[in-house]
C-alpha positions as CSV (number, residue, x, y, z in Angstrom):
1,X,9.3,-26.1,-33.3
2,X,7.8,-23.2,-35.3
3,X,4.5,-23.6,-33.2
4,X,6.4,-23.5,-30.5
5,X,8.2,-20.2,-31.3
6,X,5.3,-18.8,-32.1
7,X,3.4,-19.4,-29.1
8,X,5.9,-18.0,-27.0
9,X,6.1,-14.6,-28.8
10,X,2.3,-14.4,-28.9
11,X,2.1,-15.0,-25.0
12,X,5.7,-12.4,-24.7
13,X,3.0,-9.8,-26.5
14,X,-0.1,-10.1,-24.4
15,X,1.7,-10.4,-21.2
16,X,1.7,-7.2,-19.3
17,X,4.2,-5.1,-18.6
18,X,5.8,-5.7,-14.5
19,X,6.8,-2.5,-13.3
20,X,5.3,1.2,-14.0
21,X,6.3,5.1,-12.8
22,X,3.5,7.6,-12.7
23,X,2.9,11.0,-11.7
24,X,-0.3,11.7,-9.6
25,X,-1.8,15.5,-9.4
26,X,-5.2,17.0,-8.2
27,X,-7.7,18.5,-5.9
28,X,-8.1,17.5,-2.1
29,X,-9.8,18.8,0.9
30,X,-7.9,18.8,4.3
31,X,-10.2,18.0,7.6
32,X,-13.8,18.2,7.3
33,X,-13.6,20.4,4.0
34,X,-12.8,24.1,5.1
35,X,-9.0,24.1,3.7
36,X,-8.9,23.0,-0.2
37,X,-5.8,22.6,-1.7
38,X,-3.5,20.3,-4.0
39,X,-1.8,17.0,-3.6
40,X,1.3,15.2,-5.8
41,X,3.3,12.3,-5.9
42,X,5.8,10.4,-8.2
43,X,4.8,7.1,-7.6
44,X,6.4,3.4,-8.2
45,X,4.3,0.4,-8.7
46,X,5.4,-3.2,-9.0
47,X,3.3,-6.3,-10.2
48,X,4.6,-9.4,-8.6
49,X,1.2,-11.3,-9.7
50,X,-1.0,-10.7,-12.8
51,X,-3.3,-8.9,-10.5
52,X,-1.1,-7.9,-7.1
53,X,0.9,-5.3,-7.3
54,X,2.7,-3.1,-4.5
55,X,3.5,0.7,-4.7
56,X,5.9,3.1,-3.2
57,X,5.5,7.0,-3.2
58,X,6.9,10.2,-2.8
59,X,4.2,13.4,-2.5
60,X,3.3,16.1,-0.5
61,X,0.2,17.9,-0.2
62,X,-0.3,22.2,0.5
63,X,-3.8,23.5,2.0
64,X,-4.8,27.1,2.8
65,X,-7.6,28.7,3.9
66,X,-8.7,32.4,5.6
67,X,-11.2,33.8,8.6
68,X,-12.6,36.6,6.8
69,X,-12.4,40.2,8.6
70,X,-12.8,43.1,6.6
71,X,-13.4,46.8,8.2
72,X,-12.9,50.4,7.8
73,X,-10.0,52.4,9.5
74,X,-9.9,55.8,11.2
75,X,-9.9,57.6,7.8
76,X,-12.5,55.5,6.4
77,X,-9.9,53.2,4.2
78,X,-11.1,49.4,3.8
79,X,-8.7,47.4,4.8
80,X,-8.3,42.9,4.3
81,X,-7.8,41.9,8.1
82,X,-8.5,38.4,7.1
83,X,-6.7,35.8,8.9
84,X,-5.0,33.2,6.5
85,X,-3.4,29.7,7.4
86,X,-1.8,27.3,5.3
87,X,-1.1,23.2,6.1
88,X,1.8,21.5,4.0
89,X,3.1,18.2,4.3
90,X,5.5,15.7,2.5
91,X,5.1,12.0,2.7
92,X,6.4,8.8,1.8
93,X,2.8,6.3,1.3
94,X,3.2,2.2,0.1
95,X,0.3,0.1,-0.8
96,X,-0.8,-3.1,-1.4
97,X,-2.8,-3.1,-4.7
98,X,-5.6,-5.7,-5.9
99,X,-6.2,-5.2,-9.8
100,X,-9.8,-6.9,-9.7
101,X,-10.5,-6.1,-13.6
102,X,-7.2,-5.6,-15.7
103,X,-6.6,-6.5,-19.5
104,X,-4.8,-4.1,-22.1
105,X,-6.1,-1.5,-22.1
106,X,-8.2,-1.1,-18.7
107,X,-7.5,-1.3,-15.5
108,X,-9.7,-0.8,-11.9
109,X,-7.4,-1.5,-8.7
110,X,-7.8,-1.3,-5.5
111,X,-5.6,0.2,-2.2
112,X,-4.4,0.1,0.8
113,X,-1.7,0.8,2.8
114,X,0.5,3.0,5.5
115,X,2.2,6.6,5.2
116,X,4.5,8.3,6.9
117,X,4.1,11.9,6.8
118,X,5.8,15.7,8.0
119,X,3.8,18.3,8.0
120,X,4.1,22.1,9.1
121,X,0.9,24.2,9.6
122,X,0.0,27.6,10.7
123,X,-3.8,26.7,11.4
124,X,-5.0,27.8,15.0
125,X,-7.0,26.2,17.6
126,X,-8.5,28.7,18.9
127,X,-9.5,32.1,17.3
128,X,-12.1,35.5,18.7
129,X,-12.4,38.9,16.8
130,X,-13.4,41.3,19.0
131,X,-15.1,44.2,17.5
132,X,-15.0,47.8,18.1
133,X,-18.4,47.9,20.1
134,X,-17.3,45.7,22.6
135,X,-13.4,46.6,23.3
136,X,-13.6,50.3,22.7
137,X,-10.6,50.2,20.2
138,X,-10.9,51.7,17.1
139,X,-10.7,48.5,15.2
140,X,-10.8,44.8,15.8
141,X,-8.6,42.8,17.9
142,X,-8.0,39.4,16.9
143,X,-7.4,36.5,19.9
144,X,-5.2,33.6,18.8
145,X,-4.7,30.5,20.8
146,X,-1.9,27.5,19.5
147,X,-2.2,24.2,21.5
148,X,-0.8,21.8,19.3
149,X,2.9,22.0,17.4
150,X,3.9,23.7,14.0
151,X,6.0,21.0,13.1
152,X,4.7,17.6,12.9
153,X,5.7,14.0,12.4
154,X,2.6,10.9,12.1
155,X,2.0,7.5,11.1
156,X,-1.0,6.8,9.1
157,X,-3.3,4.7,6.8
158,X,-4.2,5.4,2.9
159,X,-6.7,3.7,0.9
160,X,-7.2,4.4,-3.1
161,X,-9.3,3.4,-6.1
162,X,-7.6,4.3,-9.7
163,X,-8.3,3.7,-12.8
164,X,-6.1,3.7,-15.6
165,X,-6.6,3.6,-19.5
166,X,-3.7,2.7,-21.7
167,X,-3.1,4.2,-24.6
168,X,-0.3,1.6,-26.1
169,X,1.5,-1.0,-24.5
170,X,3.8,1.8,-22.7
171,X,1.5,4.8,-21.6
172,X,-1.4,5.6,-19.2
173,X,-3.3,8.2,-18.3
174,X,-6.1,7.7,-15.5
175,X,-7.9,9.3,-12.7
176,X,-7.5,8.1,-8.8
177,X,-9.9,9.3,-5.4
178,X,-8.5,8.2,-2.4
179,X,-8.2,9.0,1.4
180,X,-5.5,9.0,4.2
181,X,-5.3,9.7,7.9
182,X,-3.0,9.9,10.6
183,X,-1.9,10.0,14.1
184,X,-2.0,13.4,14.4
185,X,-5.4,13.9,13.5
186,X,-5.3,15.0,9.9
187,X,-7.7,13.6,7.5
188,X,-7.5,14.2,3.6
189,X,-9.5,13.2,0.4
190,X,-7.7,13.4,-2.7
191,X,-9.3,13.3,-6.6
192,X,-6.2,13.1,-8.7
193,X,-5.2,12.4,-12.4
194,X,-2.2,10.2,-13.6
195,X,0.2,10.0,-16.4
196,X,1.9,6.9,-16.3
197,X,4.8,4.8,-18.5
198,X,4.6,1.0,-17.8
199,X,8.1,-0.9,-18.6
């Protein structure tokens, strides 16, 4: 009976934990690279196997970037004509996670899943400066063209590789790269860090 007992409570103690919340923050690069910015998410994971586990997220991501145009006015005052732009979105992103090495204290996992994301944007399609020299204006005039929608909804796909080091039985900070894309168009790369509390 004793044995018994104390097999259980040795296998209650090494068995790990079913369920974790984390919070995911970092660097990522919208499109081919020209609009940095930040992404975040609160994030729910939930092991239904030692090593498969299934996620469910709330985040949102903001981007920016400028067309430089700096120049002189009449009086000879510099002045920042610089086109700027920003892309934000919020999202709702589930995956299907594979932890292929896991034990107490380290964990590599694999990701994939689907998104659903809104995003508003004030990037351009199309944009000319025309200089002084070839309008006759005494400084430049800026073209803008908008083809596609501020406001926009899209389905996409989102694949991640984490890994997370756990500092007691409870707590675990770690570091994820990972990268999403959608229906309308909008690729983006994401090298995060994670605090997490597994329970």
């Amino acid at each position: 009976m004793f044995l018994l007992l104390a097999s259980n409570s040795l296998i209650s103690q090494n068995k790990s934990p079913e369920q974790k919340i984390q919070v995911i923050g970092g660097r990522s690069l919208h499109g081919t690279g020209d609009m940095r910015g930040v992404n975040f998410a609160t994030e729910y994971e939930n092991y239904f196997k030692k090593k498969f586990s299934w996620t469910l997220a709330l985040g949102g991501t903001i981007h920016d970037g400028f067309e430089p145009l700096y120049f002189k006015d009449q009086t000879g005052r510099p002045i920042d004509g610089s086109f700027r732009y920003t892309a934000a979105g919020l999202q709702i992103t589930s995956h299907l996670c594979y932890s292929f090495i896991k034990s107490t204290r380290h964990e590599f996992q694999l990701r994939a899943g689907g998104l659903l994301r809104y995003q508003s944007s004030s990037y351009f399609d199309e944009l000319a400066i025309n200089y002084p020299a070839g309008t006759g204006y005494p400084i430049p005039v800026i073209y803008i063209e908008n083809k596609t929608p501020q406001k926009t909804y899209a389905v996409g796909g989102s694949c991640q590789i984490i890994y997370n080091f756990t500092f007691t039985n409870k707590i675990n900070v770690g570091i994820l790269t990972g990268l999403q894309f959608d229906t309308n168009g909008d690729n983006i790369s994401q090298l995060s860090l994670t605090l997490g509390k597994r329970f």
